[in-house]
C-alpha positions as CSV (number, residue, x, y, z in Angstrom):
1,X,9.5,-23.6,13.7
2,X,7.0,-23.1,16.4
3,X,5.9,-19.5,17.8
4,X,4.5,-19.1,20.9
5,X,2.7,-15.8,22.0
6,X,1.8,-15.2,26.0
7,X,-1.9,-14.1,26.0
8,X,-2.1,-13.7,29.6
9,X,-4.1,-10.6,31.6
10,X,-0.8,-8.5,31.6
11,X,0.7,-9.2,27.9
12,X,-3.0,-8.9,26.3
13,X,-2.7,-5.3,27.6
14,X,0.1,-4.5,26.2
15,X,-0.7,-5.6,22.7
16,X,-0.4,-9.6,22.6
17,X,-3.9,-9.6,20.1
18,X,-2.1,-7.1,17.8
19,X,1.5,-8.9,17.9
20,X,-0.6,-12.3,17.1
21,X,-2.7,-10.7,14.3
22,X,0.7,-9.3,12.9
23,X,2.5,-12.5,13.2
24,X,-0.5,-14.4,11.3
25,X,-0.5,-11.7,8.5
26,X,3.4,-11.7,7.9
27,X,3.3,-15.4,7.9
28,X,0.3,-16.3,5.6
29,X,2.1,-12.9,3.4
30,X,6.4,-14.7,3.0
31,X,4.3,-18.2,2.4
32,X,5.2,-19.9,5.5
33,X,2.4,-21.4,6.9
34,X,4.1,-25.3,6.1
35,X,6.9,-24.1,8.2
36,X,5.7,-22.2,10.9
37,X,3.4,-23.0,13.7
38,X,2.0,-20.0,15.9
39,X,0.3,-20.7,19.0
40,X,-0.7,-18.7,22.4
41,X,-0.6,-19.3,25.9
42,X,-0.7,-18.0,29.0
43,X,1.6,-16.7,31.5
44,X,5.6,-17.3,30.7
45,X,6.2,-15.5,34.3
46,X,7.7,-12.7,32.8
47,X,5.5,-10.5,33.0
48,X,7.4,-7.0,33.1
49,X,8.9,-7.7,29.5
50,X,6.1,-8.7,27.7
51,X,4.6,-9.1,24.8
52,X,6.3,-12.4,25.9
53,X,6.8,-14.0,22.9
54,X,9.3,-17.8,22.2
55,X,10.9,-18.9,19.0
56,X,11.9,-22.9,19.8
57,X,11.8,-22.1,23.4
58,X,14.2,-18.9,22.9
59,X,12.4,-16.1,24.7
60,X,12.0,-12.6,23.0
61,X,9.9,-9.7,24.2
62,X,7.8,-8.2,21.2
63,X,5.7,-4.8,21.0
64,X,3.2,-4.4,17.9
65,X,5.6,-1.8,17.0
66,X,8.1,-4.1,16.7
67,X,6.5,-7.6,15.1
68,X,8.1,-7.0,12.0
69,X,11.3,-6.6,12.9
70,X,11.3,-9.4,15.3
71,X,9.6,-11.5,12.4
72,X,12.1,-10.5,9.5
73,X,15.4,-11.0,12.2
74,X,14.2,-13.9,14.4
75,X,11.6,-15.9,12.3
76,X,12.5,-15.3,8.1
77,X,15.9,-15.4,8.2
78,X,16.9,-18.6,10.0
79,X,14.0,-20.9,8.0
């Protein structure tokens, strides 16, 4: 499975550092680092929902506040 956060001017402002730091710690915590690969990059062009955040090129827009939500119902449960 392959996570991809937007760290782009407008999604690093609202909170792309803390979703990534998040997504690292929940990952390294469930054991998943053999089955999940987290990456960043810039602009997805969608600016006004972000945290832009993809799962295998489904889109999702994230807040810190909700990273572990996201990762328990979009990440966890379908590995």
């Amino acid at each position: 499975m392959k996570i991809t956060v937007c760290i782009g001017s407008s999604c690093h402002i609202k909170g792309s550092r803390s979703v990534v730091e998040q997504l690292q710690y929940l990952i390294a915590q469930n054991n998943l680092g053999d089955k999940v690969e987290l990456g960043g990059t810039f602009c997805m062009g969608k600016c006004q929902q972000g945290v832009c955040v993809t799962v295998d090129d489904n889109f999702y827009s994230v807040t810190p506040d909700t990273v572990t939500e996201f990762f328990e119902k979009e990440v966890k449960a379908k590995l």
